[in-house]
C-alpha positions as CSV (number, residue, x, y, z in Angstrom):
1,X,59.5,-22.2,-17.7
2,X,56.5,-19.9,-17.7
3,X,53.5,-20.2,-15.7
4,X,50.1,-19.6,-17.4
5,X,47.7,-18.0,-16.1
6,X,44.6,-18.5,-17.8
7,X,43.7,-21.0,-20.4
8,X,44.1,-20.5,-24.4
9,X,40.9,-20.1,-25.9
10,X,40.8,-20.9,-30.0
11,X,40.7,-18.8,-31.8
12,X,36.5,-17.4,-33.1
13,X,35.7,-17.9,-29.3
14,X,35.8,-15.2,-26.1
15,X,39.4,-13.5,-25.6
16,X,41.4,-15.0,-23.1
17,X,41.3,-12.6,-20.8
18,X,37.6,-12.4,-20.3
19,X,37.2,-15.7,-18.4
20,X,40.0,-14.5,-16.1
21,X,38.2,-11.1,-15.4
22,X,34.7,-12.8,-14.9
23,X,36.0,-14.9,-11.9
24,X,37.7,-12.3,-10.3
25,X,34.8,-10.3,-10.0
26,X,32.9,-10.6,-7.0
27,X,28.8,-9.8,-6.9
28,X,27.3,-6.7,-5.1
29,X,26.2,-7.5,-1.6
30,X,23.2,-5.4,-0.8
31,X,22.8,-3.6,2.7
32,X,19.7,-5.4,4.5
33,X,18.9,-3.0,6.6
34,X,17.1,0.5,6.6
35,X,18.1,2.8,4.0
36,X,17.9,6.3,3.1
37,X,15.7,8.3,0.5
38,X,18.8,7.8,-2.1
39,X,19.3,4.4,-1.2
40,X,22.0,4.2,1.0
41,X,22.4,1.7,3.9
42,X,21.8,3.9,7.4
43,X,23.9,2.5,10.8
44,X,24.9,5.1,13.3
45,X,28.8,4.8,14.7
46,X,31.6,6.1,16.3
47,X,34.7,6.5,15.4
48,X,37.7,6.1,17.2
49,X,38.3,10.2,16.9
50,X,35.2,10.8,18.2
51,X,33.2,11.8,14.7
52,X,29.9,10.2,14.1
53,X,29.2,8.6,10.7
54,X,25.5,7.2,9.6
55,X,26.3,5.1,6.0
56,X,26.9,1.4,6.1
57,X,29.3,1.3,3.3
58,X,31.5,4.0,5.7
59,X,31.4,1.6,8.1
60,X,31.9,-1.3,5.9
61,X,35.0,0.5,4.4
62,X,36.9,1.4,7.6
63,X,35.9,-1.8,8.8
64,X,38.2,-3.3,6.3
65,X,40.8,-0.9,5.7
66,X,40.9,0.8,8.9
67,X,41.1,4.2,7.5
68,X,37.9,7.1,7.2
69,X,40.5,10.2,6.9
70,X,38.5,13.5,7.3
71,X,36.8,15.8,3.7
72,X,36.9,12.2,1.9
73,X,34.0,10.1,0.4
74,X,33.8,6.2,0.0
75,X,33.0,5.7,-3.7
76,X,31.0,2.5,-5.4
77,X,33.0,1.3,-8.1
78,X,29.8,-0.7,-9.0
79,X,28.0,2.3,-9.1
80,X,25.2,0.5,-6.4
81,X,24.7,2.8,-3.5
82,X,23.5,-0.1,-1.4
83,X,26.0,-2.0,-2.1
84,X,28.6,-3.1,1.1
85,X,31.1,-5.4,-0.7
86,X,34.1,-4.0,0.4
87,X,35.8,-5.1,-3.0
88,X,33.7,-2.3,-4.6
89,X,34.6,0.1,-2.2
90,X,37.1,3.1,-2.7
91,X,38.6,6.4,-1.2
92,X,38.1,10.0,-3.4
93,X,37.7,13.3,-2.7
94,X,34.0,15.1,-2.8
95,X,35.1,17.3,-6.2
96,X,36.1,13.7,-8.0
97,X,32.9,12.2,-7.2
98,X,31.1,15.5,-8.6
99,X,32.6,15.2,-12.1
100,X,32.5,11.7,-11.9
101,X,28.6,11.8,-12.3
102,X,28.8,14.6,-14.9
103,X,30.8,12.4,-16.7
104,X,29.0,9.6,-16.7
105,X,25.2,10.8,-17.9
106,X,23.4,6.8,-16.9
107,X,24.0,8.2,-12.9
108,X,22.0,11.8,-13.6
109,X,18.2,9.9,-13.7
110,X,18.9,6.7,-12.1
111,X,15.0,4.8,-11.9
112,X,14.4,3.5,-8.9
């Protein structure tokens, strides 16, 4: 016997798949407190090695993973920079984040 996971849609109407996907996805949750001039969510705290970070979604992130390894970034898969849902939260390297913006051209004038 195999299990379904999803519903069969007929056929003219949205692909099976879709409905899945659009559950799954959870909404941004917005930082409420102070931000900086690029819009990211500003808390001062200590790690447990003794560095000091100032972004929320830094926090937010070791928080939930309880890793902040040294030379790495926390990227926004939703591309929100105020955004602390730690579902859209991920580790990369400064250099991926760089080409990641050169690559995608709706991030180079971003209206605030």
């Amino acid at each position: 016997m195999t299990m379904q996971w999803f519903k069969r849609i007929p056929k003219g109407g949205p692909r099976e798949y879709d409905a899945l996907a659009k559950e799954a996805v959870r909404p941004c949750k917005e930082y409420t407190g102070r931000r900086d001039r690029q819009g990211y969510g500003r808390i001062r705290f200590r790690l447990p090695d003794g560095r000091i970070e100032q972004r929320a979604h830094r926090l937010v992130f070791y928080k939930t993973s309880g890793i902040l390894p040294r030379g790495c970034v926390v990227k926004h898969t939703c591309d929100n920079v105020g955004c602390v849902e730690p579902s859209h939260l991920i580790l990369g390297l400064p250099d991926s984040t760089a080409l990641e913006t050169v690559a995608n051209p709706k991030q180079w004038y971003r209206v605030k």
